[in-house]
C-alpha positions in Angstrom: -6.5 -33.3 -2.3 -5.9 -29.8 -1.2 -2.6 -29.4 1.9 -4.1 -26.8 4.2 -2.3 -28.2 6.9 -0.3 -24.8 6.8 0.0 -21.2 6.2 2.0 -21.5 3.0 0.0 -23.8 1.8 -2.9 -21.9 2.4 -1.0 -18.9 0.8 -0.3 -20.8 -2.3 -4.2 -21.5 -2.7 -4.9 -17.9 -1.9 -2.7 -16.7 -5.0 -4.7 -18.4 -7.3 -7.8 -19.6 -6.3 -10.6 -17.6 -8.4 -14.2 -20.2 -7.1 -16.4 -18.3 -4.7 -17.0 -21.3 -2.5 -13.4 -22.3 -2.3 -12.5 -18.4 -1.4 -15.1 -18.8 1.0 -13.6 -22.5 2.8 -10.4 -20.9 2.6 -11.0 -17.4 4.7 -13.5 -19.9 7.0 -9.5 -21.7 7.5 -8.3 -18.9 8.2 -10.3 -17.9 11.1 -9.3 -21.0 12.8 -5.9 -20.7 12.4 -3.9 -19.4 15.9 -3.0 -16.1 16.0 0.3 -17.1 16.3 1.1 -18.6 13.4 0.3 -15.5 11.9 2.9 -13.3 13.4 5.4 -16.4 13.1 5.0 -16.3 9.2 5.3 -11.9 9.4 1.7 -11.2 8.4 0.7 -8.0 9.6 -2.1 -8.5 12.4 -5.2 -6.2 12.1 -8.9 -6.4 14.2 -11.4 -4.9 11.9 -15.0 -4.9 12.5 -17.7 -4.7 10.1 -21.3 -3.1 11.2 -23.8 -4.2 8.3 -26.9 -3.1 7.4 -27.4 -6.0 5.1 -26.4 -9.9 5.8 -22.2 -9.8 5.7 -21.5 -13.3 6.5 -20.3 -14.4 3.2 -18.6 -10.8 2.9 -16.4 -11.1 5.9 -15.3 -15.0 4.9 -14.3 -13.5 1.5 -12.4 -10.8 2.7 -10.8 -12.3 5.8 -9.4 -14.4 2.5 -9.1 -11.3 0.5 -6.9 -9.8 3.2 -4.9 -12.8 3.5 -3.7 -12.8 0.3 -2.2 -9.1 0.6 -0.5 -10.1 3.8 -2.7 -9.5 6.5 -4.0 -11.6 9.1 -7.2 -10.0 9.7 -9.4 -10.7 13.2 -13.0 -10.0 11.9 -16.1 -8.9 14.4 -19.3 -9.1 12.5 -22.1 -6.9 14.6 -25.6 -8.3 14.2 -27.6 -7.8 11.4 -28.9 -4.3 10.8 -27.0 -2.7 14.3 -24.8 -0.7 12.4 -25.5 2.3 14.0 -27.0 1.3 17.6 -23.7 -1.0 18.1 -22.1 2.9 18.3 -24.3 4.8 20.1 -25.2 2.2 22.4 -21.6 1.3 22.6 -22.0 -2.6 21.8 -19.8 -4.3 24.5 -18.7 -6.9 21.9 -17.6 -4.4 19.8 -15.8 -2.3 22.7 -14.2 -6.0 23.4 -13.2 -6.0 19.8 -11.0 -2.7 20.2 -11.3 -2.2 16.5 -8.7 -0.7 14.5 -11.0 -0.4 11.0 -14.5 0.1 11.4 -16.2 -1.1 8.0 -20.0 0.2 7.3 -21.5 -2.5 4.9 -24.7 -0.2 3.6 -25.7 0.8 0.8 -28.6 3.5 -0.9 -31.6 0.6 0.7 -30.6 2.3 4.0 -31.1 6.1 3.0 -34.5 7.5 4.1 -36.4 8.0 0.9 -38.8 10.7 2.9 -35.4 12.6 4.0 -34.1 15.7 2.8 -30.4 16.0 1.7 -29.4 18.3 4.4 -30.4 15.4 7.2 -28.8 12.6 5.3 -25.7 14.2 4.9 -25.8 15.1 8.7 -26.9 11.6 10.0 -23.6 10.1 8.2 -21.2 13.0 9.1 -22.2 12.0 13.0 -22.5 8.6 12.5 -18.7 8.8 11.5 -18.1 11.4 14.1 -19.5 9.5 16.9 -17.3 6.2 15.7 -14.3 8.0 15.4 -14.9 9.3 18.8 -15.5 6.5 20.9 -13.5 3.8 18.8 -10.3 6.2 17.8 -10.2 3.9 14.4 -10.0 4.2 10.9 -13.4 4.3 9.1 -14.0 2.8 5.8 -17.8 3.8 4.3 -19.2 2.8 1.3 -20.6 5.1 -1.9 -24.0 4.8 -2.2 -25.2 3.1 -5.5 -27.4 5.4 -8.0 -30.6 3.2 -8.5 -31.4 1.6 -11.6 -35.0 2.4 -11.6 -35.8 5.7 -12.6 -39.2 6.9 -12.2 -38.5 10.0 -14.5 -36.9 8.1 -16.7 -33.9 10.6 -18.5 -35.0 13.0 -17.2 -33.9 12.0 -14.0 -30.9 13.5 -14.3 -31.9 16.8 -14.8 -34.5 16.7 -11.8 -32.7 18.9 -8.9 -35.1 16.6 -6.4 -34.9 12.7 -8.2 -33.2 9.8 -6.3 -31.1 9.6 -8.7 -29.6 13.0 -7.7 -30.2 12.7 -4.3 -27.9 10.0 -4.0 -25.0 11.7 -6.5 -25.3 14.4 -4.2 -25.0 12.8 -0.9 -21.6 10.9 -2.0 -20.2 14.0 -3.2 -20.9 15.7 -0.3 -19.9 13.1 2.2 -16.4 12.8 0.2 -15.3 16.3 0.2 -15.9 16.6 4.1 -14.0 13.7 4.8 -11.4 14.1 7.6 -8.4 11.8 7.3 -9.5 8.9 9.1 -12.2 8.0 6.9 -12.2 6.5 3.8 -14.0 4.9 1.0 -15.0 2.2 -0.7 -16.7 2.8 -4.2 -18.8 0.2 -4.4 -21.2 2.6 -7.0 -18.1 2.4 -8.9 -17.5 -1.5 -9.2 -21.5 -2.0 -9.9 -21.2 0.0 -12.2 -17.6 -1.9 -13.8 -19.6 -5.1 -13.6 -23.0 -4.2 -14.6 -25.8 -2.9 -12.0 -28.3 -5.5 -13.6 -26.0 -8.5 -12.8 -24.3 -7.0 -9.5 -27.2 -7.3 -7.4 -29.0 -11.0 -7.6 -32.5 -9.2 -6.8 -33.9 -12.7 -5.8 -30.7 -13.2 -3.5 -31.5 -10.5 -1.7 -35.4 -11.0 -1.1 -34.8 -13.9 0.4 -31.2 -13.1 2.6 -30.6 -9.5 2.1 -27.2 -10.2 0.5 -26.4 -7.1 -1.5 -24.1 -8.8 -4.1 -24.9 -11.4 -6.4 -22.8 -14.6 -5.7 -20.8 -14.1 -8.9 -19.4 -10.9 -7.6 -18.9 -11.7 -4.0 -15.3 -12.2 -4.5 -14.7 -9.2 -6.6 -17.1 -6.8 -3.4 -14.6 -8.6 -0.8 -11.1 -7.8 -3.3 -12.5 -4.2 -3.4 -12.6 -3.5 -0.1 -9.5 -5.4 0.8 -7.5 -3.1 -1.0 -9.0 -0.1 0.3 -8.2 -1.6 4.1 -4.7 -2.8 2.5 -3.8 0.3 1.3 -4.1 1.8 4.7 -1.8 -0.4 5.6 0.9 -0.2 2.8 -0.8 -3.2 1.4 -0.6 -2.4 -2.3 1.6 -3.2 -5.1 5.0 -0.9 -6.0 6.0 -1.5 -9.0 4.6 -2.7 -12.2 7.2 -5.0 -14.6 6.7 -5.3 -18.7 7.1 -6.9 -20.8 7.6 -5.5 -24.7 6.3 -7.6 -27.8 2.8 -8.2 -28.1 2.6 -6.1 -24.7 3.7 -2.6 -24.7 3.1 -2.8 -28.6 1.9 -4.9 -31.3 4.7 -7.4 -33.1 8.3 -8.6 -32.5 10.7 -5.4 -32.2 13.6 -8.1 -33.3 11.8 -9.2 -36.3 9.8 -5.9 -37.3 12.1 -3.3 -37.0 10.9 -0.6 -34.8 8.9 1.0 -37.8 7.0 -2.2 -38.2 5.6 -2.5 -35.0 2.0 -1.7 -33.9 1.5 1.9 -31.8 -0.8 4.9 -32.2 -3.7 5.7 -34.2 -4.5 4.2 -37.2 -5.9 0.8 -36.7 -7.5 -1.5 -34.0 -4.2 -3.7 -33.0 -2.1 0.0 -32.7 -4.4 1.7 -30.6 -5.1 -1.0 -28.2 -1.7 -1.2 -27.2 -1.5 2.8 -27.1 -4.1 2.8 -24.6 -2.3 0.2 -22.6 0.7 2.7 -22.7 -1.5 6.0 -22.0 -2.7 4.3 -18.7 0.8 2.6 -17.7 2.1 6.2 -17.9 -0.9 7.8 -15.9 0.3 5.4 -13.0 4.0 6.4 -13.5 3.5 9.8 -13.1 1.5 9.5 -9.7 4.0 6.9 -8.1 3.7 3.2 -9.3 7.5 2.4 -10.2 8.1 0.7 -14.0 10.0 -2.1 -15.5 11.1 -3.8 -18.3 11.4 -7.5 -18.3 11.7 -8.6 -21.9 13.4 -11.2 -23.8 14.8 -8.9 -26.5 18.3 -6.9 -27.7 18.3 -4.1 -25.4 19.9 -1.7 -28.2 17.0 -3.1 -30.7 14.0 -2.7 -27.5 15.8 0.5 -26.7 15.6 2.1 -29.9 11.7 1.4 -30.7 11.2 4.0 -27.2 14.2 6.7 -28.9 12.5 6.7 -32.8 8.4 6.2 -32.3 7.6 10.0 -30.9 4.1 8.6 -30.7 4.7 5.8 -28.3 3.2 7.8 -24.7 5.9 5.9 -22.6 9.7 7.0 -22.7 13.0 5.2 -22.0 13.0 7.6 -18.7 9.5 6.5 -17.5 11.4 3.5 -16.4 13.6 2.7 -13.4 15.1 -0.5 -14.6 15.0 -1.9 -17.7 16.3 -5.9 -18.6 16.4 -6.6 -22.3 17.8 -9.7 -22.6 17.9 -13.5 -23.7 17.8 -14.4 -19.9 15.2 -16.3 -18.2 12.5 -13.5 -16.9 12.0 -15.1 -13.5 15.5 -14.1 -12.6 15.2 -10.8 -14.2 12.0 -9.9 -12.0 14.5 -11.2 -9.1 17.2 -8.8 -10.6 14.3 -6.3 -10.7 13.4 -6.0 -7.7 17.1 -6.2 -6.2 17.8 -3.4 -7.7 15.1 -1.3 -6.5 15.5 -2.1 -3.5 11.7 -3.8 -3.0 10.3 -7.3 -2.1 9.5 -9.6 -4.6 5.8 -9.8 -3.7 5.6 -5.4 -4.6 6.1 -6.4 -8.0 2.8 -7.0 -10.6 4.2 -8.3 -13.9 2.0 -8.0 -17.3 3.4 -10.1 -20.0 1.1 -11.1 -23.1 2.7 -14.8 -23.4 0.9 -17.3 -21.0 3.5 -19.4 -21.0 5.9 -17.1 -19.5 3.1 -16.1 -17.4 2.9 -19.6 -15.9 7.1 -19.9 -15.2 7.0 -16.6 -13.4 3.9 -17.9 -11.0 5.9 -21.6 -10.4 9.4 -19.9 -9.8 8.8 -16.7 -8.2 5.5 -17.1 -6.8 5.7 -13.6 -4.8 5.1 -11.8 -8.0 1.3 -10.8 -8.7 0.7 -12.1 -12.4 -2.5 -10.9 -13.8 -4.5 -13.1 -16.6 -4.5 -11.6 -19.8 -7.0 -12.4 -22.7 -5.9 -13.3 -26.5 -7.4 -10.1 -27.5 -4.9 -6.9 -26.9 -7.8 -4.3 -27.0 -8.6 -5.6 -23.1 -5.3 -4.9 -21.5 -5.8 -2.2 -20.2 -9.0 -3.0 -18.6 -7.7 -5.6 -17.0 -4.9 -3.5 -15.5 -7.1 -0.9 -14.7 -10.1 -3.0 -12.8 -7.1 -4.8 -10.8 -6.9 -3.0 -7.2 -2.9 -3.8 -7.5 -1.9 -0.3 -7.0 -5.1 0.9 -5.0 -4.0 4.3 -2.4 -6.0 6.6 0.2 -3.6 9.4 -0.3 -1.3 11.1 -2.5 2.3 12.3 -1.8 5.0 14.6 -3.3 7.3 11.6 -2.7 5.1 9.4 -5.2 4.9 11.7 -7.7 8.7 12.3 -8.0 9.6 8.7 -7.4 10.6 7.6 -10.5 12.7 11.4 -10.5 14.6 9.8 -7.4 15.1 6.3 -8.7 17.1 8.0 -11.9 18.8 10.1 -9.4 19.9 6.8 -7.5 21.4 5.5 -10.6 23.8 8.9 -10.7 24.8 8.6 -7.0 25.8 5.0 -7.9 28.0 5.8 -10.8 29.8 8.1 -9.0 30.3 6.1 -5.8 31.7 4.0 -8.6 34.1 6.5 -10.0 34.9 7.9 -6.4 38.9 8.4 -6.7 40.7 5.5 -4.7 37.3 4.0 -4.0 37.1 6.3 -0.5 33.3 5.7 0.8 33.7 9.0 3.1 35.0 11.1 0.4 32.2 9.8 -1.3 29.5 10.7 0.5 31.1 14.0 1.1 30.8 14.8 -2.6 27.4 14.1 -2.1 26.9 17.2 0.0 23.7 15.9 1.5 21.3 17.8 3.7 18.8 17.1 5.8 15.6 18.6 7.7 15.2 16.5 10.8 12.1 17.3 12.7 9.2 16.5 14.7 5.9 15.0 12.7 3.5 17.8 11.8 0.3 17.8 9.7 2.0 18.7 6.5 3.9 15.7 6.4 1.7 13.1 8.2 0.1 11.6 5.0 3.6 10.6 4.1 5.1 9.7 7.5 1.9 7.0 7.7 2.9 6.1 3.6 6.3 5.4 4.9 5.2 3.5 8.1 3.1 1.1 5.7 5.1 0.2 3.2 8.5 -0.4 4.4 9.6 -3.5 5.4 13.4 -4.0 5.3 15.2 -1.0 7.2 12.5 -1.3 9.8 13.5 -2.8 13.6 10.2 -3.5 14.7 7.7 -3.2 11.5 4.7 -1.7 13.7 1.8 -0.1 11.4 -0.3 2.6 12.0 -2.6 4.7 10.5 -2.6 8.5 9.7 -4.8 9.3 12.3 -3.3 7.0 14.9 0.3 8.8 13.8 -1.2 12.3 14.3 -2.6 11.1 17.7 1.4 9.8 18.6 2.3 13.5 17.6 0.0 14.9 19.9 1.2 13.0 22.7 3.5 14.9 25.0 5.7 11.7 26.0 6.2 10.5 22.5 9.4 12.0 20.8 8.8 12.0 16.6 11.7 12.5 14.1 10.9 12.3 10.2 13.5 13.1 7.8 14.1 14.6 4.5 17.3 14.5 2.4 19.1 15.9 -0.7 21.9 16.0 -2.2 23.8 17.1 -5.3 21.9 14.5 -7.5 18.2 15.7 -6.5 15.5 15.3 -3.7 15.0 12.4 -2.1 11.9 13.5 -0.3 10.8 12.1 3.4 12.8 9.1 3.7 12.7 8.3 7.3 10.2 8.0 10.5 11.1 7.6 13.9 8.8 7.3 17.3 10.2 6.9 20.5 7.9 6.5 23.8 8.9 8.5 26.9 8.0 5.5 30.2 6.8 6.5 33.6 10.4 5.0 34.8 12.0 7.8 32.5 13.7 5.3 29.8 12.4 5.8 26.0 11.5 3.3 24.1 12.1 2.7 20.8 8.5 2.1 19.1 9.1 2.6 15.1 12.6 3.3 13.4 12.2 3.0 9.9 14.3 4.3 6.3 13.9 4.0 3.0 16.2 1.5 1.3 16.4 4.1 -1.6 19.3 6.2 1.0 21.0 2.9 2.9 24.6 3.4 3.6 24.4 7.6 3.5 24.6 8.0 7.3 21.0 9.0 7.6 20.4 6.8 10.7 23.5 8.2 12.7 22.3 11.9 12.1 18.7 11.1 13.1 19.7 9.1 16.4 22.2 12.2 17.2 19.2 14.8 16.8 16.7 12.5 19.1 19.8 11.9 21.5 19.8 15.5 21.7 16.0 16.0 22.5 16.2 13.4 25.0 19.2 14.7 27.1 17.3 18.0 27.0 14.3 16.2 28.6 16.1 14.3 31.5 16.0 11.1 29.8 19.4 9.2 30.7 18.6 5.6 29.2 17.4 4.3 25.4 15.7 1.3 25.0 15.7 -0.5 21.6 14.2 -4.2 20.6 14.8 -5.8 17.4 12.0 -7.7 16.2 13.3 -10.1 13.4 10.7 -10.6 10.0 11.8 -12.2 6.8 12.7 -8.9 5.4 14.3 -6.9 7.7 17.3 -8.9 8.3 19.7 -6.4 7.6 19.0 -3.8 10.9 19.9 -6.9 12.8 22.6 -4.8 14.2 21.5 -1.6 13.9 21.3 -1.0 17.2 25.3 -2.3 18.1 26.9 -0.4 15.2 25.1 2.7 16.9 26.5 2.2 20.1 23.9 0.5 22.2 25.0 -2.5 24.5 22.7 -5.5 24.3 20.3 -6.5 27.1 19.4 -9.4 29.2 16.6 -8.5 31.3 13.6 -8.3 28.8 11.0 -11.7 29.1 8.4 -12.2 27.2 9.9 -11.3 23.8 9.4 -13.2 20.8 11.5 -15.2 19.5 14.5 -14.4 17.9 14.5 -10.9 19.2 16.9 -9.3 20.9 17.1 -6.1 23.2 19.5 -2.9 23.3 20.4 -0.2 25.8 22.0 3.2 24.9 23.0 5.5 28.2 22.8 8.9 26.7 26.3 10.6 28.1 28.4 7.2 28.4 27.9 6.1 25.0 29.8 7.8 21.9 27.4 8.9 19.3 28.3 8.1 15.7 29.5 10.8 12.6 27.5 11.7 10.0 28.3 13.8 7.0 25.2 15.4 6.6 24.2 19.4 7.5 21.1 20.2 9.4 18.6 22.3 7.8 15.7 23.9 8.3 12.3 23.4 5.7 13.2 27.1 5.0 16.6 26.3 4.3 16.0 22.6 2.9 
């Protein structure tokens, strides 16, 4: 009998369970479940609403389960059948009520006019967003519309200028190169097309209930657009951990020499597994961190990356590398200590389903993807997963595996630092740093940053591109991101802060947040000296700061007293295990930092 007496045991279900009907008791749990509970266990806590032109029921059970499973606890409104655009024009009170903070448009190419021209189509969904962006002030998630399977021209369809199927390819591409910031999308034309448009849709299914997914594919509709609303919300996966024989390549390294294993063109086994690497490196370069996990000589697993020219992946593709005759679960755990992540950012790819298994049992926080006997599907598999799904693109992602390496090089010479002096240390590191107020340049990776960090964070608040660029605009809101470099190399934007500006005059501490790739560098002192600075300037005489405690961000438990702040008693109605801080700008001593100012000019 199935425990779903709890959250974690409801968790445990959610990280395997693969049944449509189970996925579906378990997000109809969920719902039940007190809100409380969810915060308790450090879920992140977001009201979505979905506005449907087709019957979403079973959708919104799926993903509320979906959602779960990539940590967040999501509070669902379903508008009635077919309202999906009179609930915003008419401003639907439930859905006022529901103060959504995603707005998802469940249509699809049934609810285009077939009488319309392009011109009107495209302008009834460029208001439709409009309008909902400007009464709701939320994200917007809208799906592609599918291309039809019936074709009255039959091939030449595609070259008609006025055939549905055109009309259609048209109208998505049009609708995705206007799209502002705040909306986003979910390519359901794509996955039909993944899965096959003659089994997506059960035709009969949706005569009789107007369910636009056959039941099969239910749960992979609901895991689509999960990540899409994840990844808004620094929901996706970091870093992807391999392992070598049978994996990266064909054969044992150990046994075959590196000559004698299988990779590159030539024959079926070799170019499976040079596909594989082709895509792994595609990810690489635009941000998803690698790994080795491998039982294997390092020198022997080293040396097959050093003498095969042909193999697409290179020992400097990867920011940790464990070749060894350890167990792999505590490897992953070695892993991801070393980068500085959670164990539930890694995904780990391993052709053995045996090792497979140990890694789910001992360090269930790791994603482990099935993979078939056959090599030749890897990298579908892989590439059809939504594990490293994004809605934007930063410098910092592609150069991150560029700053991991330069990490290693500030570490060895911390290590050789002469008498072990940590401030003579950092001085050799002759860092710099732009500190600055948010602006549009940056905002894509301010909101990244604000998503997806979890341990140097004191009060792990989320929010949205567009709700950070409305914070910027708000006169009585200070903003502070920062970039750094050094000696070693760029470390890009590596920390946010937002402080609110009360009617009694006393600022607030709303977000404070750093990458753990710069801990220890004095980062957070020359930050809280800058907005100090502002403050002063504004009047401000008192700085407010609250701790709120998670199960990862343990260790800016005393941020607040080793900068100076004195703790506070007069706060009800915090959670528990919280604490509050007050700073008197003037009376309290700011701390050093030896990091220079600079200017983007200058930076």
């Amino acid at each position: 009998m199935k425990d779903d007496s709890n959250l974690q045991s409801l968790a445990a279900r959610a990280r395997v369970e693969t049944d449509t009907d189970e996925l579906l008791n378990l997000g109809r749990k969920l719902k039940k479940f007190p809100r409380d509970a969810f915060r308790e266990a450090g879920y992140v806590e977001k009201r979505i609403a979905v506005l449907s032109g087709y019957t979403s029921q079973l959708i919104v059970d799926l993903l509320r389960a979906a959602l779960f499973r990539s940590g967040i606890a999501a509070d669902i409104y379903e508008a009635p059948y077919g309202t999906y655009e009179s609930a915003v024009y008419g401003e639907d009170p439930e859905l006022v009520a529901a103060k959504p903070e995603v707005i998802y448009f469940c249509v699809g190419s049934e609810h285009l006019d077939p009488r319309g021209s392009l011109d009107a189509e495209i302008s009834r969904w460029r208001r439709l967003v409009t309008e909902t962006r400007k009464k709701f002030a939320c994200e917007i998630v809208l799906n592609t519309f599918e291309e039809p399977i019936a074709r009255v021209h039959g091939t030449f369809e595609s070259k008609l200028p006025t055939s549905r199927l055109n009309h259609v390819r048209a109208l998505n591409r049009a609708l995705v190169e206007s799209a502002e910031s705040f909306l986003h999308f979910f390519d359901v034309n794509h996955l039909a097309s993944v899965h096959g448009r003659l089994h997506w849709r059960d035709e009969k299914l949706y005569d009789l209930s107007k369910i636009p997914v056959s039941f099969q594919h239910l749960p992979d509709y609901a895991e689509g657009l999960a990540a899409v609303i994840g990844a808004l919300y620094g929901r996706t996966k970091k870093c992807l951990v391999l392992d070598l024989d049978n994996t990266l390549w064909g054969g044992v390294v150990g046994d075959d020499g590196y000559l004698g294993i299988e990779i590159g063109e030539g024959n079926a086994l070799a170019e499976a597994h040079l596909r594989l690497q082709k895509y792994v490196k595609a990810l690489q370069s635009r941000g998803v961190i690698l790994a080795v996990c491998s039982k294997n000589d390092e020198r022997i697993a080293k040396e097959a990356f050093t003498k095969r020219p042909e193999m697409p992946l290179k020992l400097e593709d990867f920011s940790a590398f464990f070749a060894n005759w350890e167990p792999k679960s505590e490897n992953i755990v070695k892993i991801a200590k070393k980068l500085n992540i959670g164990l539930d950012s890694l995904v780990f790819v391993d052709d053995n389903p045996a090792e497979r298994e140990i890694i789910r049992r001992n360090v269930p926080a790791v994603t482990v993807p099935e993979l078939p006997e056959d090599a030749s599907a890897y990298e579908r598999v892989l590439a059809t997963a939504p594990y490293f799904d994004i809605v934007n693109l930063t410098k910092e992602d592609q150069a991150r595996t560029e700053q991991y390496r330069a990490n290693q090089q500030r570490e060895k010479a911390m290590s050789e630092a002469e008498g072990g002096n940590y401030e003579d240390y950092l001085r050799s590191l002759e860092m710099k740093a732009v500190i600055a107020p948010f602006d549009p340049d940056n905002l894509p990776r301010i909101a990244q940053l604000i998503n997806k960090t979890n341990q140097f964070n004191v009060t792990t608040r989320r929010y949205a591109e567009s709700e950070v660029a409305a914070l910027s605009a708000d006169s009585t809101t200070v903003t502070r991101y920062v970039k750094l470099k050094d000696r070693f190399g760029d470390n890009g934007l590596i920390s946010v802060f937002i402080g609110k500006i009360g009617a009694d005059g006393v600022c607030e501490i709303d977000t404070w947040l750093m990458s753990c790739r710069v801990l220890k560098r004095q980062v957070e002192n020359a930050l809280f000296a800058d907005v100090v600075a502002e403050l002063a300037g504004k009047g401000v005489q008192i700085v407010r700061g609250t701790y709120l405690p998670t199960e990862k961000n343990g260790l800016v438990a005393n941020l607040f007293a080793d900068l100076g702040f004195a703790p506070a008693s007069d706060r009800p109605g915090l959670p528990a295990g919280a604490t509050s801080w007050v700073y008197e700008i003037g009376k309290s001593p700011l701390p050093s930092a030896t990091i220079r100012k600079a200017t983007e000019k200058d930076y």
